[in-house]
C-alpha positions in Angstrom: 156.1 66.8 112.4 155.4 70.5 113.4 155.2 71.6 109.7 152.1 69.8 108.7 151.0 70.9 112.0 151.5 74.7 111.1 150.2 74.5 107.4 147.1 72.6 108.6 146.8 75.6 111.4 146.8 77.7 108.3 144.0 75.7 106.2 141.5 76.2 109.2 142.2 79.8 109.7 142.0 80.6 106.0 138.5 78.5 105.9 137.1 79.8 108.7 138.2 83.7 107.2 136.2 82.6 103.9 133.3 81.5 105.7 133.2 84.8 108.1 133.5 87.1 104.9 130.1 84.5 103.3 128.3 85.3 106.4 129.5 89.1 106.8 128.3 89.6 102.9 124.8 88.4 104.5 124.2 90.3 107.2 122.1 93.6 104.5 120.2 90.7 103.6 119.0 89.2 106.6 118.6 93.3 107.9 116.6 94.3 105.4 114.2 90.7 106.1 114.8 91.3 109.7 113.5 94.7 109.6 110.3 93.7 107.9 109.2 92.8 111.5 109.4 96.4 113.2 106.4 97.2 115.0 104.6 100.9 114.3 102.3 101.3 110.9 103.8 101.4 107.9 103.1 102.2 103.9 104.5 99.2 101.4 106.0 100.5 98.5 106.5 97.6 95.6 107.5 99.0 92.3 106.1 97.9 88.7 108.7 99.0 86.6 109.7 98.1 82.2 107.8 95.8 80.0 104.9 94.0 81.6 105.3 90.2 81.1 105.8 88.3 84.1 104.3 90.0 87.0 104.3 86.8 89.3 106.8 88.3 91.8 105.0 91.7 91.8 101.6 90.1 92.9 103.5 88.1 95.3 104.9 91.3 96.6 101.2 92.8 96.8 99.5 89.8 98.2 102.3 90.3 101.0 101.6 93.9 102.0 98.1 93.0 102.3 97.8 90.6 104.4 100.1 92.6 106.7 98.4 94.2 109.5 100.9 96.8 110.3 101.0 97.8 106.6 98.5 99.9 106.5 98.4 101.1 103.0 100.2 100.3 99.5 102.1 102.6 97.0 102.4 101.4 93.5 105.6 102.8 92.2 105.0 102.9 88.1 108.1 103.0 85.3 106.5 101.3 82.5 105.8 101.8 78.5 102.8 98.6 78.8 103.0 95.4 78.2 101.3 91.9 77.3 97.6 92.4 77.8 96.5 89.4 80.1 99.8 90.6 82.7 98.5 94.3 82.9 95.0 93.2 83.6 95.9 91.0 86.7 98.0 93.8 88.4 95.1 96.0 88.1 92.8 93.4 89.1 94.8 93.0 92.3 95.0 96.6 93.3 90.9 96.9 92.6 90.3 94.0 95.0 92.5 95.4 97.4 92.2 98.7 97.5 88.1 97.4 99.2 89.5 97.0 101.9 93.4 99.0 102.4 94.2 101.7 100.3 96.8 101.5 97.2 97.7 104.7 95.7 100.1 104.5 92.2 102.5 107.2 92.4 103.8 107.4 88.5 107.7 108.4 88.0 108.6 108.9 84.6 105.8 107.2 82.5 103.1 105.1 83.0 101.8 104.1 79.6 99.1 102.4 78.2 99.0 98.6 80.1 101.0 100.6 83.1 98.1 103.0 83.4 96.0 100.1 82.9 97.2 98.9 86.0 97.5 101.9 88.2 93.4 102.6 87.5 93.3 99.5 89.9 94.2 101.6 92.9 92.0 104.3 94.7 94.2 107.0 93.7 97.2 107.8 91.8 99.4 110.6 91.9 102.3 111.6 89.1 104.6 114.6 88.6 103.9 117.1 86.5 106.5 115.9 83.9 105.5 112.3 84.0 103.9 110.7 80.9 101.0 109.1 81.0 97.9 107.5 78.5 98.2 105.5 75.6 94.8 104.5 76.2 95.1 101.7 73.4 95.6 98.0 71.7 98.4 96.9 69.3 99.0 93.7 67.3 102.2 93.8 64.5 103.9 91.3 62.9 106.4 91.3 60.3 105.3 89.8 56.6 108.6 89.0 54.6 106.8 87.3 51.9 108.5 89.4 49.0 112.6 88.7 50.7 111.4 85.0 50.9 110.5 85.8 47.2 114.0 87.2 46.6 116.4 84.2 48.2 114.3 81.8 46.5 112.7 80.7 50.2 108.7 79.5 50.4 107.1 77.7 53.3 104.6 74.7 53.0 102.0 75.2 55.5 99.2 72.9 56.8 96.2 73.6 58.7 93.3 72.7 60.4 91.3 76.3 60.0 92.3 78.7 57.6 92.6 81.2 60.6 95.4 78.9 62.2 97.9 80.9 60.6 96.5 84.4 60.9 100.4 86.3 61.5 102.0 84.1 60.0 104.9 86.4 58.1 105.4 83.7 55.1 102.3 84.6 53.2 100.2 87.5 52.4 97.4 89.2 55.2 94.4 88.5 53.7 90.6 90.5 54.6 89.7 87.6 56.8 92.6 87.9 58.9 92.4 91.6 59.4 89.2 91.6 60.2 89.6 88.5 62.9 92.6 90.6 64.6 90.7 94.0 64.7 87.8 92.0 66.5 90.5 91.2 69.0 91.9 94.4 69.2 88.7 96.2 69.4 87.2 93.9 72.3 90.5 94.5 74.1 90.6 97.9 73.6 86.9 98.2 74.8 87.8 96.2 78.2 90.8 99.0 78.8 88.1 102.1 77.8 85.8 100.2 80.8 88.4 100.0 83.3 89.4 103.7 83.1 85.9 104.7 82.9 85.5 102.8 86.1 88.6 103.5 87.9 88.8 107.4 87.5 84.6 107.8 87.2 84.9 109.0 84.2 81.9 109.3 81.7 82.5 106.1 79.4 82.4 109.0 76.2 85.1 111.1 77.0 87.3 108.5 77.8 86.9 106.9 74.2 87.3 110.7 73.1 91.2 110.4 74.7 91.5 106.8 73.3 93.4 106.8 70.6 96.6 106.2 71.9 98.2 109.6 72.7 100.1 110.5 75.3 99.7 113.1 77.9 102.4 115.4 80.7 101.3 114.6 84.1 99.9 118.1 84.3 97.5 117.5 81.3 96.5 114.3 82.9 95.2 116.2 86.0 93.2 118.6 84.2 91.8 115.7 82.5 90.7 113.8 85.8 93.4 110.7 84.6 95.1 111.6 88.1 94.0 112.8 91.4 96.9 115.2 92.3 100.4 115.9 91.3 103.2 115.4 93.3 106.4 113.1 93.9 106.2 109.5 95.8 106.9 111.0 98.8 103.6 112.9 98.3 101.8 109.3 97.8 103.1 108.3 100.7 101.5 110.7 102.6 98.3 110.6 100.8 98.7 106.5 101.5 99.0 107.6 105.2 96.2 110.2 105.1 93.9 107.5 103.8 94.8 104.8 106.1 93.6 107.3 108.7 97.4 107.4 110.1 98.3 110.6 112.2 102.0 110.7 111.4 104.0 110.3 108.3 104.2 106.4 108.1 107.5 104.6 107.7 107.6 103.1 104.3 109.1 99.4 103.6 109.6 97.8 100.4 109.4 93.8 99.6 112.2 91.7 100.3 115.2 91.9 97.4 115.8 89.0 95.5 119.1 87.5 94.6 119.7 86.7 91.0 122.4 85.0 89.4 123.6 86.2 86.2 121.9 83.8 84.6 118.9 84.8 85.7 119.4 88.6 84.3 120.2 86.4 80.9 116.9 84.3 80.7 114.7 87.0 82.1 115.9 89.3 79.2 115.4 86.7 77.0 111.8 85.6 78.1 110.9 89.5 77.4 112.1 89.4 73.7 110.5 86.2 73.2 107.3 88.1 74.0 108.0 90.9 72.6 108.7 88.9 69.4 106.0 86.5 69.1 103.5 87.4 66.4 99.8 88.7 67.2 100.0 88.9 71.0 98.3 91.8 71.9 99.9 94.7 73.6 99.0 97.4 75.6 102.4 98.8 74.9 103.5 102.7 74.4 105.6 102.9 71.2 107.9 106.0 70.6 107.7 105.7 66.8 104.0 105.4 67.2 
């Protein structure tokens, strides 16, 4: 009778061990909420970094800062080639509405190209090493035509539509002078908004910045003499110049949004979701290209 007893004994302690380590493995996660709520001013710091496709999260993350009171300013941290054109535009969007009434400074790491500089024009001033990469002040549409492999392995496509511009990208049949000239309308309207917003976010003269729009690149330290940057320095000088804005006396204690916790499926379908974009034909990019 005492046997059970014992292994039973043993069953509780070994579940109530499993459920202690669960709620141990926790505790950095409800910290770092937890500390969210520390009183004192403080500098968000959210962080646009890769391909821009889905930038719900990151607005999310902005939106939050903002309507914090202790936060007293916001630093865009930018690693990104570009991206979809529509996703770039809402980030800087966001960061021009804000920054009326808390100030956003981008601090650029490594490169913030084409629809990543897009978005840090948004904000009232942006600061990038001297190293970083920065520009490619430009539009892109590609798609692949295999018309002459289809040819080879004996492969041809029946197609119906209801316009003859229905299947403009379509890689089954030749480009013809109506669809290139419907996609460089597109491009050229597109690229015309990005010249505007640049123009307007750095007050620069509306000619010289179609002078530098043609899709090159430039080093952080160019970009200065240029006026495509404010200053140079490192985040921890945007930080400051975050603080020195917001009219703060001290160097401000700097919080980042809440981490997420993905399942590996997640990482999967994510990935997936950004070669599905990357993939489909004639969406517009404001994407930096190294073979460009």
């Amino acid at each position: 009778m005492n046997k059970p007893t014992q292994t039973n004994r043993w069953v509780w302690i070994s579940l109530a061990a499993i459920f202690g380590l669960f709620f141990l493995s926790r505790i950095p996660y409800l910290t770092s909420s937890s500390a969210r709520l520390v009183s004192g001013d403080k500098v968000g710091i959210v962080k646009l970094e890769g391909p821009i496709f889905d930038v719900e999260e990151l607005l999310k993350d902005i939106d939050f800062f903002a309507e914090r009171s202790d936060v007293k300013a916001i630093v865009l941290r930018v690693n990104s080639p570009g991206g979809a054109v529509a996703p770039s535009q809402e980030v800087y969007e966001k960061l021009k509405s804000i920054s009326l009434e808390k100030p956003v400074v981008t601090s650029v790491g490594s490169l913030a190209a084409s629809g990543g500089f897009y978005a840090a024009v948004g904000s009232n001033k942006i600061v990038a090493n001297r190293g970083s990469i920065l520009g490619s002040i430009g539009v892109i549409v590609e798609y692949p035509v295999a018309v002459e492999l289809l040819k080879k392995i004996g492969l041809r496509f029946e197609t119906v539509t209801s316009g003859t511009a229905k299947d403009i990208g379509s890689p089954t049949r030749e480009v013809t002078r109506q669809d290139r000239e419907a996609l460089e309308s597109v491009v050229n309207n597109l690229h015309n908004q990005f010249v505007d917003a640049v123009s307007l976010g750095r007050s620069l003269d509306r000619d010289f910045v179609l002078s530098l729009a043609d899709g090159r690149v430039f080093t952080g330290e160019q970009s200065y003499e240029l006026g495509l940057v404010d200053t140079l320095g490192t985040l921890d000088d945007a930080v400051s110049l975050a603080g020195h804005l917001a009219s703060l006396e001290v160097i401000p204690e700097r919080i980042y949004p809440e981490k997420k916790r993905y399942r590996l499926l997640d990482y999967f379908f994510n990935e997936m979701e950004e070669r599905v974009y990357g993939y489909i034909h004639t969406l517009p990019l404001f994407l930096w290209k190294l073979e460009n």
